[in-house]
N, C-alpha and C positions, 0 to 999 in steps of 0.2 A: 597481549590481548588482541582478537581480533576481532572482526566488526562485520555483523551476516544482517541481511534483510530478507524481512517475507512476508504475507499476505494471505490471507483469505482464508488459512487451514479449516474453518468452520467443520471442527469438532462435533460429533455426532449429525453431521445434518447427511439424509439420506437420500436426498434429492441431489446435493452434490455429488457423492457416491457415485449414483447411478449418471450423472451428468457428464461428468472428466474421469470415466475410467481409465483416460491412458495412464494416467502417473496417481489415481487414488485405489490402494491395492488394500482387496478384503472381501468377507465374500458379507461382510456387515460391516457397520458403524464402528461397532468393536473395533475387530480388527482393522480397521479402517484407523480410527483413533489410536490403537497401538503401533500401527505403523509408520505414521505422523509422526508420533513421539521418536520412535527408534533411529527416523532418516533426521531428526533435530540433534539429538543428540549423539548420533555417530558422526557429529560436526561441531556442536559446540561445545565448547569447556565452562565448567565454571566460575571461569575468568573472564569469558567472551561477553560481549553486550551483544544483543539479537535486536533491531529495530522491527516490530512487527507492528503493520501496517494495516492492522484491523480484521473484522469480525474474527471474532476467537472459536464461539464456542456456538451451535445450535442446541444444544442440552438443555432441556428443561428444568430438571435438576441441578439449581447452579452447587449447589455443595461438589457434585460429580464432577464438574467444568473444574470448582477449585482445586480437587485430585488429582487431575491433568495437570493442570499449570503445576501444582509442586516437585512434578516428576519431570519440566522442562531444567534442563544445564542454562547457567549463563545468566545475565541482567539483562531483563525483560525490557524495555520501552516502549509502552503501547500505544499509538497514533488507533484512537479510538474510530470503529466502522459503525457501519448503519444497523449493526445486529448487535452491538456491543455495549443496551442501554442497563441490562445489568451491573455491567463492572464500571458503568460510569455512576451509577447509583449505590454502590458500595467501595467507591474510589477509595478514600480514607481506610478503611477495613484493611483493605487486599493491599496496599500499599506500608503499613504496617506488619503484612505477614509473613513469614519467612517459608523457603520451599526446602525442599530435602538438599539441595546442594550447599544451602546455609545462607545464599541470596533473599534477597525480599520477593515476592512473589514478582512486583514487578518497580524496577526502578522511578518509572515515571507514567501517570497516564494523561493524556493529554488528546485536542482536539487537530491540533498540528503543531508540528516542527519545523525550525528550520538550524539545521546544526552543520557543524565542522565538522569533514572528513579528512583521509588523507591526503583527496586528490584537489581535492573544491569543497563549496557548501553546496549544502543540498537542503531543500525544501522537501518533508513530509506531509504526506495527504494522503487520504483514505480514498478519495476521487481524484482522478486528475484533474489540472487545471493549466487552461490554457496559457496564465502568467504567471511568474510567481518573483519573488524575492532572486535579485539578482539573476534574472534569466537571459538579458541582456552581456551580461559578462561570466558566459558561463557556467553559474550557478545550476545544480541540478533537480529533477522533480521527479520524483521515485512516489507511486502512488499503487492503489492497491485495485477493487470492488470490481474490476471488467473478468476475473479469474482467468479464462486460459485469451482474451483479446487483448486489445492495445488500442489505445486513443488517436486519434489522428493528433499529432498534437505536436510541430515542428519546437525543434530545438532539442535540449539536454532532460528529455522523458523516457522514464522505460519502469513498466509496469512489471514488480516484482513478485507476482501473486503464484504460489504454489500450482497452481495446475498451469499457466504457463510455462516453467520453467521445470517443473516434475523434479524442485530440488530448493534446498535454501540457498541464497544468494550470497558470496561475499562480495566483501568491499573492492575486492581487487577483478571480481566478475561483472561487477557493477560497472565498475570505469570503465573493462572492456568491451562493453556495448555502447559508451557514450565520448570515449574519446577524442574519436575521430567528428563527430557530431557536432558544427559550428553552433556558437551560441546562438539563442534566437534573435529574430532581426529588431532592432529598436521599433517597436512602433508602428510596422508594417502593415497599411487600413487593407483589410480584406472586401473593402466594399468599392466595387466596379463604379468610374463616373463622378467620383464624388469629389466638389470643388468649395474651399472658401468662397463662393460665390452664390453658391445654394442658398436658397429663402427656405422658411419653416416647412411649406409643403414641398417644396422640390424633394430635401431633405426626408419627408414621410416615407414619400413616394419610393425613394433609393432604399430606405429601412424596408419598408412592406417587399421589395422588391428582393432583396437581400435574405430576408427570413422565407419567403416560398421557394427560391432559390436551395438552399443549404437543404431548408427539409424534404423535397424532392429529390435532391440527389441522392439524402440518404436512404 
């Protein structure tokens, strides 16, 4: 069995399409959506588990969404996105249902993970997030929703979303962008000046100063 991760495919959406034409190929949603399916399954078996990392489908029509999904290889695990309040609202249903490979539509749907890999654990999330479970020792955070950018976000992060990477990700693709990549640092206050000695307003003062700071730069 192997073990692929991805993010974002957002099925029929036309505004992505037109958005990340480097790696979404069609000259429609259609083939847009057929060719999605084609580069999934010219990689996964199924036997493979696919960790996917949110919004699935822009379709209006979810019956058509669930005709996609039956034609995906592999066990599905879905770390639920910001587009993905239908299949949270018919959790139960789809999770009893079985796809053409003979799997369940999807093994598990959920808001986040945090699981065993080969190499380490890893933290799932549809957002990035700046800490997470065992990030201090390690532990990795594989997130989705920025589609072809990346979070400034030190430590063991890497944004696995389909128009970033114009491919699904395996497990063993995975570690080789975060191996080398020291764990993040215990604790490390990102706030300039700032002393157990601080009173309530000093303290204000350093926050207000902190937050015009960060949003400025960006």
């Amino acid at each position: 069995m192997s073990v692929y991760f991805t993010s974002d495919l957002h099925f029929g959406h036309e505004l992505v399409l037109k958005k990340y034409p480097n790696f979404r190929k069609g000259a429609n949603v259609a083939e847009m959506d057929e060719n999605l399916i084609a580069a999934w399954n010219a990689l996964v078996t199924p036997e493979d588990l696919v960790y996917n990392l949110g919004d699935v489908s822009f379709h209006k029509d979810f019956a058509h969404t669930c005709e996609l999904l039956r034609r995906l290889n592999g066990r599905h695990f879905l770390v639920l996105g910001n587009h993905d309040g239908r299949i949270a609202a018919m959790k139960n249903e789809l999770l009893s249902q079985h796809k053409a490979d003979g799997n369940f539509m999807f093994e598990q749907i959920v808001g986040y993970a945090f699981v065993r890999l080969s190499h380490k654990r890893a933290a799932l999330s549809h957002y990035p997030m700046i800490e997470w479970a065992n990030c201090h020792y390690g532990a990795l955070m594989l997130y989705g929703h920025l589609h072809a950018d990346m979070a400034e976000v030190s430590g063991r992060a890497l944004n696995v979303g389909f128009d970033l990477h114009g491919k699904i990700l395996s497990e063993d693709e995975v570690w080789s962008y975060l191996k080398d990549i020291p764990p993040k640092a215990h604790h490390a206050s990102e706030l300039e000046g700032i002393s157990e000695n601080d009173d309530v307003e000093q303290r204000r003062a350093l926050i207000e100063n902190f937050l015009r700071k960060i949003n400025r730069d960006s």
